[in-house]
C-alpha positions as CSV (number, residue, x, y, z in Angstrom):
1,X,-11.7,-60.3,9.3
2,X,-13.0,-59.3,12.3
3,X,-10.6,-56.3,14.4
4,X,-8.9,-58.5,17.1
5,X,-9.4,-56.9,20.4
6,X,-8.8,-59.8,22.1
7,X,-11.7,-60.9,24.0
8,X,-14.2,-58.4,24.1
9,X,-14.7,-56.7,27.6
10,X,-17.7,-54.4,28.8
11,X,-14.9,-51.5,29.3
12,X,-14.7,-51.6,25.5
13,X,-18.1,-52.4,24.6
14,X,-19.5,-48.9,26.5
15,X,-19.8,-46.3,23.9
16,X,-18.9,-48.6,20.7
17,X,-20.9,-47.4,18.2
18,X,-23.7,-49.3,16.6
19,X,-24.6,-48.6,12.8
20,X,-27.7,-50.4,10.2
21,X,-26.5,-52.2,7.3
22,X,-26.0,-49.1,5.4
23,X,-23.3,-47.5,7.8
24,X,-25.5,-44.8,9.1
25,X,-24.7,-44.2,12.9
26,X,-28.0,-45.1,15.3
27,X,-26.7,-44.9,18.1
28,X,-23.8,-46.3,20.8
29,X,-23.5,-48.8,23.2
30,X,-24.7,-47.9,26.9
31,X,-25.1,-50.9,28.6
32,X,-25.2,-54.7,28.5
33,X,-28.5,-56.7,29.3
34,X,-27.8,-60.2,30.4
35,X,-30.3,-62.8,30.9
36,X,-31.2,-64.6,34.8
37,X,-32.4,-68.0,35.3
38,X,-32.1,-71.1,32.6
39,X,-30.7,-67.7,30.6
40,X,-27.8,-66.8,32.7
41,X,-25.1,-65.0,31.1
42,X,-26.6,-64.8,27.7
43,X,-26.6,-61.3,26.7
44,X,-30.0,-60.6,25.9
45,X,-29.6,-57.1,24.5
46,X,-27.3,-54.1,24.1
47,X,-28.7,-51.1,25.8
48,X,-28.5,-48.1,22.8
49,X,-28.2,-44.4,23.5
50,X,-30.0,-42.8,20.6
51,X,-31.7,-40.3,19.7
52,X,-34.9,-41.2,21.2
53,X,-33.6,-42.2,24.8
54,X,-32.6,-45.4,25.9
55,X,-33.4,-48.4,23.4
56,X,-32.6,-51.8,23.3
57,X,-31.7,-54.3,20.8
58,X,-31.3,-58.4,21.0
59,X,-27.9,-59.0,20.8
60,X,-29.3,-62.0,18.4
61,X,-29.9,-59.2,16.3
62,X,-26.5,-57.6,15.7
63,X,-23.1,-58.6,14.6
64,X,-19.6,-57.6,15.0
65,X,-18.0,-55.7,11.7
66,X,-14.2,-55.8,11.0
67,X,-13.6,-52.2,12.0
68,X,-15.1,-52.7,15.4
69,X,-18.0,-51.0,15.4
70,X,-21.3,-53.0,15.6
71,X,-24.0,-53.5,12.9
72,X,-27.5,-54.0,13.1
73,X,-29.0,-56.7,11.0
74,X,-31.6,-55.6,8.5
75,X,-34.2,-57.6,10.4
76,X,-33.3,-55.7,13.9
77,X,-35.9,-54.1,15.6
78,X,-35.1,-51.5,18.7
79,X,-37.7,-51.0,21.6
80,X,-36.8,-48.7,24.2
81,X,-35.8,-50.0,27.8
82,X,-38.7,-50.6,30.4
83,X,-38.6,-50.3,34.0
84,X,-39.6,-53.4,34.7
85,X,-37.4,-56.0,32.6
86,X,-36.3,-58.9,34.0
87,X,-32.5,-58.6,33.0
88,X,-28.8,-57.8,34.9
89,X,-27.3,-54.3,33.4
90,X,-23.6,-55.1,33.7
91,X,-22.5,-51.2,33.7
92,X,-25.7,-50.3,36.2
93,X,-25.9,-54.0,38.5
94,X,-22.8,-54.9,38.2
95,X,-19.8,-52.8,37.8
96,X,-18.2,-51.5,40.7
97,X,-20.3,-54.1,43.2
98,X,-18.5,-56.0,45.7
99,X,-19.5,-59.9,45.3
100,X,-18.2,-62.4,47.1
101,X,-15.8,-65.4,45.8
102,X,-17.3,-68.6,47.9
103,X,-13.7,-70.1,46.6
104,X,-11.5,-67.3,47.8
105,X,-13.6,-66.7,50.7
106,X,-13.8,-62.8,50.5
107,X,-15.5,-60.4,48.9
108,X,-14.3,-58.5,45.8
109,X,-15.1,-55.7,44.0
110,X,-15.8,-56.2,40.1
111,X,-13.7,-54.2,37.8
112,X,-14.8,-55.8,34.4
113,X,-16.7,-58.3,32.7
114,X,-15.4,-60.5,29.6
115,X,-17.9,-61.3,27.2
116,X,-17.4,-63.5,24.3
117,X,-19.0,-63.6,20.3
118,X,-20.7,-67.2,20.0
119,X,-22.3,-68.9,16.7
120,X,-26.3,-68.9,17.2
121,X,-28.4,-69.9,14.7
122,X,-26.3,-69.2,11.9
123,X,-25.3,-66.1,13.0
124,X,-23.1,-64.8,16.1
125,X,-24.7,-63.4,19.6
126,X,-22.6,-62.5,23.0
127,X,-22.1,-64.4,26.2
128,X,-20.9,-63.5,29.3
129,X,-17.9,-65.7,30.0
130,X,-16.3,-64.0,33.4
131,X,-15.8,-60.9,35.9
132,X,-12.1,-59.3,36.7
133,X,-11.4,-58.6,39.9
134,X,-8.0,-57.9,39.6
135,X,-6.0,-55.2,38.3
136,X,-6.5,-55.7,34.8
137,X,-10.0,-54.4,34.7
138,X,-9.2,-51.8,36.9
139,X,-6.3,-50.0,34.5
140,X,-8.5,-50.8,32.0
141,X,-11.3,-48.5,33.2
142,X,-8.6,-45.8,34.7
143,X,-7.5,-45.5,31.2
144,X,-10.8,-45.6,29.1
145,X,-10.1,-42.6,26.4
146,X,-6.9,-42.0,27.1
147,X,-5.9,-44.2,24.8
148,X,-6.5,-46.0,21.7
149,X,-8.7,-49.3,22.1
150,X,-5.9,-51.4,20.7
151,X,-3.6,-49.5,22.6
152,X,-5.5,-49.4,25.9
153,X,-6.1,-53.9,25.5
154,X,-2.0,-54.6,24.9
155,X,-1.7,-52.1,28.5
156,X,-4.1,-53.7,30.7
157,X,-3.0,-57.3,29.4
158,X,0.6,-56.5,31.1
159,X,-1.4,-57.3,34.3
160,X,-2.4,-60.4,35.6
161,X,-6.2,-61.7,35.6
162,X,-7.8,-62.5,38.2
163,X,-11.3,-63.3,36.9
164,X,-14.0,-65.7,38.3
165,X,-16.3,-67.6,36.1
166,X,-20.2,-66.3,35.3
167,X,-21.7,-69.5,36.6
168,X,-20.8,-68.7,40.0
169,X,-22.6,-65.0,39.4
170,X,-25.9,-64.8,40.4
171,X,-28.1,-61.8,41.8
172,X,-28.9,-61.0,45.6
173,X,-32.9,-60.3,46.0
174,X,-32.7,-57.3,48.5
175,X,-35.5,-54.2,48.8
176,X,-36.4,-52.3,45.3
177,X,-31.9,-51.7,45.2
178,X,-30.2,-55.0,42.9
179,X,-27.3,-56.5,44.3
180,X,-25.1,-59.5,43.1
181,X,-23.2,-62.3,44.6
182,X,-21.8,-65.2,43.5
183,X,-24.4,-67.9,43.3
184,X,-24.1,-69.8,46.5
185,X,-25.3,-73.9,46.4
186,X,-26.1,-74.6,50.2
187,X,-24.8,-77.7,50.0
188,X,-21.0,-75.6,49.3
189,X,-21.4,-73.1,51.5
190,X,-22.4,-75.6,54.3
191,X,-18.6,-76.9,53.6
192,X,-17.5,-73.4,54.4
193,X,-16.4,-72.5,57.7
194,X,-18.7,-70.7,60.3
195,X,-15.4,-68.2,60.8
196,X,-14.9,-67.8,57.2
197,X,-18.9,-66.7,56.6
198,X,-18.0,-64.5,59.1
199,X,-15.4,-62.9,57.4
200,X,-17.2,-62.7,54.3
201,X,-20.3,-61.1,56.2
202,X,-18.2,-58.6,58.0
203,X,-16.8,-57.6,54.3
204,X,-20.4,-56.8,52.7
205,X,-22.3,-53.7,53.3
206,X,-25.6,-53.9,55.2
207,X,-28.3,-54.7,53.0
208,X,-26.3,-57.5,51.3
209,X,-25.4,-58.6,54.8
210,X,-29.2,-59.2,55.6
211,X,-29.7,-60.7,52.3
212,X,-26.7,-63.5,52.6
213,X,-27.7,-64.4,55.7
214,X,-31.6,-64.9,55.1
215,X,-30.8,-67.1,52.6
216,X,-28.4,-70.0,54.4
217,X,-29.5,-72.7,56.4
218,X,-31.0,-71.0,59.8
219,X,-28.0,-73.8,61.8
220,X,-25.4,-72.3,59.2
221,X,-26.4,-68.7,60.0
222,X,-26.4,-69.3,63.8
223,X,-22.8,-70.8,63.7
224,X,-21.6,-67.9,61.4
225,X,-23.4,-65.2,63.3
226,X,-21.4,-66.8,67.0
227,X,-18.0,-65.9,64.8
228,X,-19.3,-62.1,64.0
229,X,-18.0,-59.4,65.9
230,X,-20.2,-58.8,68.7
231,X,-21.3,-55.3,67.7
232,X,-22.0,-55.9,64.2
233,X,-23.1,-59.2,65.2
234,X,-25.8,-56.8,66.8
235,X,-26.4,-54.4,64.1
236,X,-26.7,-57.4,61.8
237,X,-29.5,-59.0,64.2
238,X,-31.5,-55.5,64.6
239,X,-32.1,-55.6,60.6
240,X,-33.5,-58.8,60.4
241,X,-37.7,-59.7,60.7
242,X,-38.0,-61.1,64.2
243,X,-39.5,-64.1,63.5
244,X,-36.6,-64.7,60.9
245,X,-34.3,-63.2,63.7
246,X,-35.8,-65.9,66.3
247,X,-34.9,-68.8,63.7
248,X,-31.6,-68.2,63.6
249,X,-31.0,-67.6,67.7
250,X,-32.8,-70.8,68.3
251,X,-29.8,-72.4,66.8
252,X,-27.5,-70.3,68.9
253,X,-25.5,-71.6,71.9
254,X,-27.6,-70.4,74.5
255,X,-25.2,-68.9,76.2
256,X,-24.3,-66.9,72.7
257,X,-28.1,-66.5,72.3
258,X,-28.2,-64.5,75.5
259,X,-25.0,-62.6,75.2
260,X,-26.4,-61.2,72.1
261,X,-30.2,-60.3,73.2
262,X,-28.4,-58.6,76.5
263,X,-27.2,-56.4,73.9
264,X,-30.1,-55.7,72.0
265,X,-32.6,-53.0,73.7
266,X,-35.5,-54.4,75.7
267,X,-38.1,-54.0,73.4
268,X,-36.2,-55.7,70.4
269,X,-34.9,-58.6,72.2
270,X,-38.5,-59.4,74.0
271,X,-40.0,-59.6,70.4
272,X,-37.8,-62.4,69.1
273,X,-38.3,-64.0,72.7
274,X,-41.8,-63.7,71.3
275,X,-41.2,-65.6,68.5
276,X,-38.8,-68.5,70.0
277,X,-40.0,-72.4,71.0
278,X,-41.1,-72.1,74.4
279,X,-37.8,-74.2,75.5
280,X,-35.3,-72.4,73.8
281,X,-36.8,-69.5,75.0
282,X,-36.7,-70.4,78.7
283,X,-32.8,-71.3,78.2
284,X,-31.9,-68.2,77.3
285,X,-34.1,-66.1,79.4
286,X,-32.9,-67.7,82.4
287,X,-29.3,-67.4,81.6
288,X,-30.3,-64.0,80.9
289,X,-30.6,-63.3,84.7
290,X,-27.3,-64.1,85.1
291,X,-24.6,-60.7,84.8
292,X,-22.8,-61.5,81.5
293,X,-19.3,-61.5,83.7
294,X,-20.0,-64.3,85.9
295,X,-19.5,-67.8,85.2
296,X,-23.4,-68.2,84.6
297,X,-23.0,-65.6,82.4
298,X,-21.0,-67.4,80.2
299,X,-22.3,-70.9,80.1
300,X,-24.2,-73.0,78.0
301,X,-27.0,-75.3,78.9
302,X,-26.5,-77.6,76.4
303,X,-24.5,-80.2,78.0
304,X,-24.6,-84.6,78.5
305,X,-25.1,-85.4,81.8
306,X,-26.4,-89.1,82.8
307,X,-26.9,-90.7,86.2
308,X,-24.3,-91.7,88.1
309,X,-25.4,-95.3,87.5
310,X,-25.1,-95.3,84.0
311,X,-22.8,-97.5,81.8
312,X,-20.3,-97.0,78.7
313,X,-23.7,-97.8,77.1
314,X,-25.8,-95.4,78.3
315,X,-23.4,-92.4,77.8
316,X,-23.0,-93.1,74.1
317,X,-26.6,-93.4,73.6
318,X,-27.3,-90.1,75.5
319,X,-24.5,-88.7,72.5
320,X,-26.2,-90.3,69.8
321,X,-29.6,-88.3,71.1
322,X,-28.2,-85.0,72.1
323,X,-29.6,-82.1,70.1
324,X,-26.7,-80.1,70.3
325,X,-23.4,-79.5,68.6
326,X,-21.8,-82.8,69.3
327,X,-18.4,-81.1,68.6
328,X,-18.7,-79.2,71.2
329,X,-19.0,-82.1,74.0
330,X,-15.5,-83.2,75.5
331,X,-17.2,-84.4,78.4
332,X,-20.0,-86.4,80.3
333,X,-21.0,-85.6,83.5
334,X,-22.6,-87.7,86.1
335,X,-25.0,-86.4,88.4
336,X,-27.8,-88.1,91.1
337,X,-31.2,-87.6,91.7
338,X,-30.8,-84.3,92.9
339,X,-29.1,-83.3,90.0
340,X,-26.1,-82.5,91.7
341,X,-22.9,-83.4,90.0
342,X,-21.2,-86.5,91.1
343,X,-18.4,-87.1,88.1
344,X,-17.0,-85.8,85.0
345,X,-16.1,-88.6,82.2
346,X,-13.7,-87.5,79.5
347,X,-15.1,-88.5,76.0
348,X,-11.7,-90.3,75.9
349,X,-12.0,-92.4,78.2
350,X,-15.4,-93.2,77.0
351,X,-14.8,-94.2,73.7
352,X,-11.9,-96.4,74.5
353,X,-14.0,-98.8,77.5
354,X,-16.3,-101.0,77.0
355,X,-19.9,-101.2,76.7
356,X,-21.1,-102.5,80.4
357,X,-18.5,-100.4,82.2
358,X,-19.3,-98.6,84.7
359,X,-19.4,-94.7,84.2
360,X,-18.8,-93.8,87.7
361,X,-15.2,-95.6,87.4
362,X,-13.7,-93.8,83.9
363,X,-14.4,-90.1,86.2
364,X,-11.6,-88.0,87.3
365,X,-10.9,-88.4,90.7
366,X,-10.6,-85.2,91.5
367,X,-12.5,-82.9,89.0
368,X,-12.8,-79.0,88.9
369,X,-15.9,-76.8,88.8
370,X,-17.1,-72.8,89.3
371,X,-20.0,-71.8,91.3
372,X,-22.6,-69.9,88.9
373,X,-21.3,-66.4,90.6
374,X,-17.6,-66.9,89.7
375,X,-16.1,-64.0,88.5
376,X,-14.8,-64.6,84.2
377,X,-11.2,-63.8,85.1
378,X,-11.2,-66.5,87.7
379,X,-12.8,-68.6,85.1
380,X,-10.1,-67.7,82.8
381,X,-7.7,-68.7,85.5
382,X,-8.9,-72.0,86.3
383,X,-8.8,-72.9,82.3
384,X,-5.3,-71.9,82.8
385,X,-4.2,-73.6,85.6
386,X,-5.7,-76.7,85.1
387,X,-5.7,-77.0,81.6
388,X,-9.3,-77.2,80.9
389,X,-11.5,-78.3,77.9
390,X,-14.9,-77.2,80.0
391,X,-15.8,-76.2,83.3
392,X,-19.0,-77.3,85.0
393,X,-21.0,-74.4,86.6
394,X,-23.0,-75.5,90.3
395,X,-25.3,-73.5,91.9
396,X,-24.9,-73.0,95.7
397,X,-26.7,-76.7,96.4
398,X,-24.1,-78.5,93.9
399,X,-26.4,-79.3,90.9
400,X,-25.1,-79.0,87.7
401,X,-26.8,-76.0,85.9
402,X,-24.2,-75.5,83.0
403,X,-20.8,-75.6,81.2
404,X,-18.3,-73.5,80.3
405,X,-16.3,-74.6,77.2
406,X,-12.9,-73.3,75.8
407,X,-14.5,-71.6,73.2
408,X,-16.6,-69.4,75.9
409,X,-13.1,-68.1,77.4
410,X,-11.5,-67.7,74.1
411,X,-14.8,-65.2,73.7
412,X,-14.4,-63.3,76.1
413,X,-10.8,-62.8,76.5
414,X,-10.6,-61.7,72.7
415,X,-13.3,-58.7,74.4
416,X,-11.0,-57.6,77.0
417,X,-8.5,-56.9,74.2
């Protein structure tokens, strides 16, 4: 029978000793080699330290033994370990790495890994069925030849696990250094919210920062990178290519957009200017004139506004085409040729009339707006007072040139903490 240590971990794997059919010792177990790709989690080999160096052997090619130790079939053949292999070394990739749990939304450092013996081809080979995270990996380790094997499992089992499966493990592709994650589908982590990829990017050190973020959806990024601190949200936007770096402020608010290249130095921001769409571009460089405490400052051009003429009709069709964050629009505005506002329509009111009314009889009578040179406090107090959802911003001749939202204030008050 085989010597029940429970589920084998890598904690006890490292330094088991490995010996040929005839008992004599070759060598002891350094590392675990687990496949990538259509191979994930299948240990591919057990990394040997013998008397020649470092050598590996297909885990195909060895079997378990009822005192523990490990045996190599007569057939096995050892090669030593090359540079260049295409494999995860659990102890050396994986150990000690912080990864993040897309279900937990945070990042966690892994303690352990359990592996599992598996029929294969008539004989058994090792999987990789999950990583700890908890303390039960971590007392395991902390106690590693202090005591017994046997001794050492029944201790660390007194804890709780707190494991998360292989399938969600994947690696991060970042300079010559490997990282790992957990595998992230786009399609899931677009169900995540902005605030909590924020969190998770704020928890991961720098290269794995630029490496997460690279890899979502450029509109995903944007909305996660508006919930980042502003001063790592800076660090993180120095790192990146600037043509990669221009994909992603594209699909900024505008006014975020600019807040963030004001912070940037000169030289840096102009070069992902460089790269941007020629509209976006002149969206944020004109907001960009404005000083970042005034109510231009902190607007955004992206905003619905229709003639004053318009019906129920025309406003829902002018949603239906705006390019945009619809979510962000709690109100149309009606303005004239001039551009100059004439009438603010709550999306309420909106929805609820019907189709050939009127726009220019569903506006507040008496609606509230900022000139573009208004101070953020007294933007903050008019929010307050009148218990605003957005602010339009006039110039000095009455046009409409931008919007405050909620969200902006929120920003800027969380700042002046």
């Amino acid at each position: 029978m085989r010597d029940k240590l429970a589920i084998p971990t890598l904690t006890n794997l490292l330094g088991t000793p490995i010996t040929d059919v005839e008992g004599r010792l070759r060598g002891r177990v350094k590392d675990v080699a687990v496949g990538t790709g259509s191979e994930a989690g299948k240990v591919a080999g057990l990394v040997l330290k013998t008397r020649k160096g470092l050598e590996v052997v297909p885990a195909t090619e060895v079997r378990p033994t009822p005192s523990g130790a490990i045996e190599l079939r007569p057939e096995a053949t050892l090669r030593p370990v090359k540079g260049d292999d295409s494999f995860i070394l659990l102890r050396q990739d994986l150990l000690d790495r912080q990864i993040i749990d897309v279900h937990g939304r945070k990042v966690v450092r892994v303690n352990d890994v359990d592996l599992e013996w598996f029929s294969h081809n008539g004989g058994e080979s090792l999987r990789v069925t999950e990583v700890e995270v908890g303390l039960r990996g971590a007392v395991r380790r902390l106690l590693l030849g202090v005591l017994p094997k046997r001794a050492l499992e029944a201790v660390a089992r007194t804890f709780p696990a707190r494991v998360i499966p292989w399938e969600f493990v994947d690696m991060i592709e970042v300079d010559p250094a490997r990282r790992v994650k957990l595998k992230i589908e786009h399609e899931r982590l677009a169900r995540l919210h902005p605030s909590d990829i924020a969190d998770i990017l704020e928890d991961l050190a720098p290269a794995e920062r630029e490496a997460v973020l690279t890899t979502l959806d450029e509109e995903v990024a944007a909305e996660a990178l508006e919930e980042v601190e502003p001063k790592l949200q800076k660090h993180m936007v120095e790192s990146l290519d600037s043509e990669v770096a221009a994909g992603i402020v594209e699909e900024m608010d505008p006014s975020a957009a600019a807040d963030l290249l004001a912070e940037l130095p000169e030289e840096r921001s102009e070069a992902i200017l460089e790269e941007m769409d020629p509209e976006e571009r002149q969206e944020v460089e004109e907001l960009l004139e404005f000083r970042e405490d005034s109510a231009a400052g902190r607007m955004t051009t992206e905003y619905i506004a229709v003639p004053r003429t318009a019906t129920v009709a025309d406003g829902v069709r002018a949603l239906r085409e705006f390019d945009g964050d619809p979510e962000t629009i709690t109100e149309i505005y009606l303005i004239d040729d001039a551009d100059v506002l004439q009438g603010v329509v709550p999306l309420a009111r909106l929805v609820l009339a019907l189709p050939g009314t009127r726009l220019e009889v569903l506006t507040d009578p008496q609606f509230i707006s900022c000139q573009v040179d208004e101070h953020q406090q007294k933007v903050a107090e008019l929010f307050d007072k009148y218990n605003l959802r957005a602010l339009p911003v006039l110039n000095s001749a009455g046009k409409l040139v931008g919007v405050i939202e909620a969200d902006h204030v929120i920003a800027f008050l969380r700042e002046g903490r």
